[in-house]
N, C-alpha and C positions, 0 to 999 in steps of 0.2 A: 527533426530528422538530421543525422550526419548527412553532409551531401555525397561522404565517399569519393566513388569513382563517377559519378556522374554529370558531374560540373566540368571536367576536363574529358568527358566521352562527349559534350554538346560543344565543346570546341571541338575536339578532332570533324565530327558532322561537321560543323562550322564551315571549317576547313577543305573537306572534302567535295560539299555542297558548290562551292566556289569556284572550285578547278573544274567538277562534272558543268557547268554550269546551270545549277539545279536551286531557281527559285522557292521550292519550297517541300518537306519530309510529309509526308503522310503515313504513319505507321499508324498497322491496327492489328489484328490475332497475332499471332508470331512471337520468334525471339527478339526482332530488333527492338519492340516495344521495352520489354522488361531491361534490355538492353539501354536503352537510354533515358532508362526513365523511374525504373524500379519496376513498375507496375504489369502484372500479367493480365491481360484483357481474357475473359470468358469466352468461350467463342458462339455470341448470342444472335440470333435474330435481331440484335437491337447495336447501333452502330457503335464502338468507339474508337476515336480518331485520335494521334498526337499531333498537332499540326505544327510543321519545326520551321517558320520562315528563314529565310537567308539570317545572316549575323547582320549584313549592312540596312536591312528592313528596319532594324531598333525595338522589332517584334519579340516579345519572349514566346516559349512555346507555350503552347495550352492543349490541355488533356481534353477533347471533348466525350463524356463519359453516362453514361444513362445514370439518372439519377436514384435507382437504387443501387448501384454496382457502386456510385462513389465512397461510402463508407470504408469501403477495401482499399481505396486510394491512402496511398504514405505520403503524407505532400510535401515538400521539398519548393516552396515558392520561392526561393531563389533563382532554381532551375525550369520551373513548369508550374503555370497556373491549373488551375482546375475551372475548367465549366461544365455543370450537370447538366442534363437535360431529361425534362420529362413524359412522360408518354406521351401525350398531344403535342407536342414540340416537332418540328421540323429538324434533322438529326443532321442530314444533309445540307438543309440550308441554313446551317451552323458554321459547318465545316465551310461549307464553298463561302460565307461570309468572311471568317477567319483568313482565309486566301485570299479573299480581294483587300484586308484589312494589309496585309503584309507582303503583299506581291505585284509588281508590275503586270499591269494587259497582257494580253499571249503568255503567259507564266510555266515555264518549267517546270511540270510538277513527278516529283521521285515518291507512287506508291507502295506502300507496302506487299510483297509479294504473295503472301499468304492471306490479301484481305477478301473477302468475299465476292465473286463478282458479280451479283446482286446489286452490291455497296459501290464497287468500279461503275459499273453502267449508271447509277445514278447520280456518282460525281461527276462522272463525264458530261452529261446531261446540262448538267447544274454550272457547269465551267469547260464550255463546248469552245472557248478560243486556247485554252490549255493544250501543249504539247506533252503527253504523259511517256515516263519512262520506270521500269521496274526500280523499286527503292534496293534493292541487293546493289546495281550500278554501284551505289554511293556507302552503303553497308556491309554489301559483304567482306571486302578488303579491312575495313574499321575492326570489326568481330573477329574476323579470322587471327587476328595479333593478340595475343591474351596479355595482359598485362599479370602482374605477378601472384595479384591477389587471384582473378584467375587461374594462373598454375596449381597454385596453393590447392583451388577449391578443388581444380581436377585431380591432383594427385591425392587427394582424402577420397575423392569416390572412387578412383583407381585402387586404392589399397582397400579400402570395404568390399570390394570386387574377389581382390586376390584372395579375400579372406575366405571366399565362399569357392575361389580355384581353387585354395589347398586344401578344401575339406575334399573337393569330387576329386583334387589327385590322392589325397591318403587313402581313398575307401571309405570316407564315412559317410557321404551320399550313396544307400543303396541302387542298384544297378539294374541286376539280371534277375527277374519274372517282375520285376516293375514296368509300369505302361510308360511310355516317351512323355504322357501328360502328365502321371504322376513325379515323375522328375523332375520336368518343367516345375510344377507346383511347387516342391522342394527347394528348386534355386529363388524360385520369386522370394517363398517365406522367407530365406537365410539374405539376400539381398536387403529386404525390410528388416528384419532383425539388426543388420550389422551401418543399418542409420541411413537407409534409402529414402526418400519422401515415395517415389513410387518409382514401379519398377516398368522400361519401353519395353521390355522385349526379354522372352527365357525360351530361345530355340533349342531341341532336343532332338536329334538325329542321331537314328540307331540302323546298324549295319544296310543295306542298300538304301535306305533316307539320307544316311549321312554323303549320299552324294548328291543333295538339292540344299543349293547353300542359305536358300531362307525355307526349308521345311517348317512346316508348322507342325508343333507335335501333335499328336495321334493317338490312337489303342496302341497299334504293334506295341509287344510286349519285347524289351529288350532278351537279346542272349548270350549265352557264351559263344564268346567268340569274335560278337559286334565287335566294328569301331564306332564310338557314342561321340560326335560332335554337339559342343553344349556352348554357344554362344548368347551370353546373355549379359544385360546393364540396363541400369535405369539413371535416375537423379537422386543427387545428394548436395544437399543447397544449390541447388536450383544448376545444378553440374550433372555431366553424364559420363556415365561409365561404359565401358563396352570391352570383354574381353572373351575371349574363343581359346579352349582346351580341348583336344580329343582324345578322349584316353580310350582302350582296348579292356573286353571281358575277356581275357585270356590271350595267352601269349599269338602274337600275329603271324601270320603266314610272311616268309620270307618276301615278299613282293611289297605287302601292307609294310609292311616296315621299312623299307627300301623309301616306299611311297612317302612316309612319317620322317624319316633323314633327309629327303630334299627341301619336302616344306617346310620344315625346323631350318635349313643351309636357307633359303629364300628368304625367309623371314628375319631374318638375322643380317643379310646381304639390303634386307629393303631398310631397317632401322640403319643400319650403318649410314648409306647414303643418303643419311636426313640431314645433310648439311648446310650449313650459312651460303646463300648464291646457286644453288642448284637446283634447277629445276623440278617442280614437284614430280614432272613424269618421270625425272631419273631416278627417285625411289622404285616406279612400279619397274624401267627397265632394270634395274636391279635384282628384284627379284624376278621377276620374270624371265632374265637371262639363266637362274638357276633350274630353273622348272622348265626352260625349253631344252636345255645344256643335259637334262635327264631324259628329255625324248617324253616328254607329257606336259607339253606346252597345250596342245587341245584342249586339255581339261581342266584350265586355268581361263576358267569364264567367268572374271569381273574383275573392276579393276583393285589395284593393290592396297587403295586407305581411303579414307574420308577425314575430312576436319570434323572436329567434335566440342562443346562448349555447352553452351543453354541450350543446343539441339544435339541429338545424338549424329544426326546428318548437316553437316554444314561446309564450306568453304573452310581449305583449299581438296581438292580431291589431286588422290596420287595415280593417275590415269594416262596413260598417252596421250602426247597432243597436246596434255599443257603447259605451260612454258613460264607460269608462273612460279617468280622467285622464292626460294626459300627463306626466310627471315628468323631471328629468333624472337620465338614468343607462337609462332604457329603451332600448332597440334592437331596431330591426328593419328587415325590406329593405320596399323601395317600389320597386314591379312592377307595374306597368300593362301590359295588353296586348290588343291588337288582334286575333282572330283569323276570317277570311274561310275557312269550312266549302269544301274541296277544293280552296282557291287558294293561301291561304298567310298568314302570322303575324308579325307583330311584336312583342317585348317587348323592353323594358330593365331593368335592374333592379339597385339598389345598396342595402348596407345603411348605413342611418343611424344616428345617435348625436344624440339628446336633449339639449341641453346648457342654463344657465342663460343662454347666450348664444347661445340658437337650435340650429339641427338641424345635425351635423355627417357631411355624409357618408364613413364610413369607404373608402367604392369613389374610385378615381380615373381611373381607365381613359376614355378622351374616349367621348362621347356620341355624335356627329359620325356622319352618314349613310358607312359606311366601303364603298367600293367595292372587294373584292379581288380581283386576277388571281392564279389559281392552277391 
């Protein structure tokens, strides 16, 4: 196996481990696994663990992994041994052996956030002088920095994305006497077609849905006249895409459209302010200062981006209150949205890229108030 990027992602841990003062990684379900290790755990009844001791321990990591699941392991012994374990095997008292193999008494232990807690209460158990802290402490800051090959992999699922935006902006996704589910169905297909591994999410909101910003789509039968918001992304090498268009069955009512030029002005106000040293909450005051500056600051109920990577949700979020730095190499979508309780909803939304030369939007799909006959 090339070791890639993951020989120098076990140093950054390394590194990070040290400053949190974080004895030892416990990943398991989740991004952070595949994240440092290649490998995506299943997420089974049956335990597996990476257990990443300190650098100064002189411990390598090791995969602890059920022993039918390891054949799907790409091993890389440079970076991470492998131990199987089989049904009658003790899974836990594996793991907590591995820990005392590579860890001081009282041991700082950073688990993984997404592991079962099932699995939690039984390591706990099993290593009851252990001080335990969520594993994001020491990872999520690591992840949240894409390195370039990550850009890379974002900006190819970002443009397989827009490819399925320019078809629903030209009119070639039919619209009006089609059900919200049937469309949904159509974005998934065109998603996998254009080299999705699978597809998180094809939300489809039509005229007074389009004002619940995670609607799930439905019977209602689209019509003339809707605003159709169609938010939807999946993964594409193991990368996620995410982008939001709302186009109109027919030309809008002066107000809709009014509505449709602030959050196009917001969205545009929230990418700009993705700069090197600025606070991620000054993206969402950004936009947000547009949409309250229009007098419909109420109906701008969530925050303005999320980080995005191996999860479609991850670190940094563009939210008030947070004060963490911009950096380049961060990424996330900027989503502003407008939504009018039983009338109807506008959002757009593109993911960004951070750059030492400003904010680089990965989405390309036009903005542009889109009128479709269909």
């Amino acid at each position: 196996m090339t070791l890639g990027p993951f020989a120098a992602r076990l140093d950054r841990a390394h590194e990070a481990m040290e400053l949190a003062g974080v004895d030892a990684l416990l990943l398991s379900v989740g991004a952070d696994l595949p994240w440092l290790c290649g490998y995506v755990a299943m997420p089974l009844e049956r335990l597996t663990v990476l257990v990443v001791p300190a650098a100064a321990s002189g411990q390598q990591p090791t995969l602890v992994v059920p022993e039918l699941e390891a054949p799907r392991v790409t091993r890389a012994p440079e970076v991470f041994s492998v131990r199987p374990w089989a049904e009658a095997d003790d899974a836990i008292g594996i793991v907590a052996s591995l820990v005392r193999q590579g860890t001081p008494r009282a041991p700082v232990l950073a688990i993984g956030d997404r592991t079962w807690a099932t699995f939690v209460l039984r390591l706990q158990a099993a290593l009851a002088d252990a001080d335990w802290r969520p594993a994001s402490t020491v990872m999520a800051p690591l992840r949240a920095i894409k390195d370039a090959t990550e850009i890379e992999a974002l900006a190819e699922a970002a443009a397989a994305a827009d490819r399925v935006a320019a078809a629903l902006l030209a009119g070639e996704i039919p619209l009006v006497g089609r059900t919200e589910r049937e469309v949904s169905t159509e974005l998934t297909r065109r998603l996998l077609e254009e080299g999705h591994e699978r597809v998180n999410f094809a939300i489809v909101g039509s005229g007074p849905n389009s004002a619940s910003p995670h609607h799930e789509p439905a019977e209602r039968a689209i019509r003339p006249g809707d605003a159709v918001v169609c938010d939807f992304g999946g993964s594409m090498g193991g990368y996620c895409s995410d982008i939001t268009r709302t186009v109109f069955t027919g030309t809008p009512s002066p107000e809709l459209a009014r509505v449709y030029t602030v959050v196009a002005e917001a969205q545009a106000a929230g990418a700009l302010a993705a700069q090197v040293g600025e606070p991620c909450s000054s993206v969402d005051r950004a936009a947000r200062e547009v949409i309250d500056g229009a007098g419909f600051g109420q109906y701008f109920v969530h925050r303005t981006g999320h980080g995005i990577g191996l999860e479609e949700h991850e670190d940094p979020y563009m939210v008030a209150g947070n004060p963490t730095l911009l950096s380049a190499g961060h990424v996330f979508s900027v989503e502003p949205g407008i939504y009018i309780p039983g009338r109807y909803g506008v959002r757009i939304e593109d993911i960004v890229a951070v750059t030492a030369d400003g904010p680089q939007p990965l989405n390309q799909a036009d903005h542009a108030l889109t009128v479709v006959e269909a």
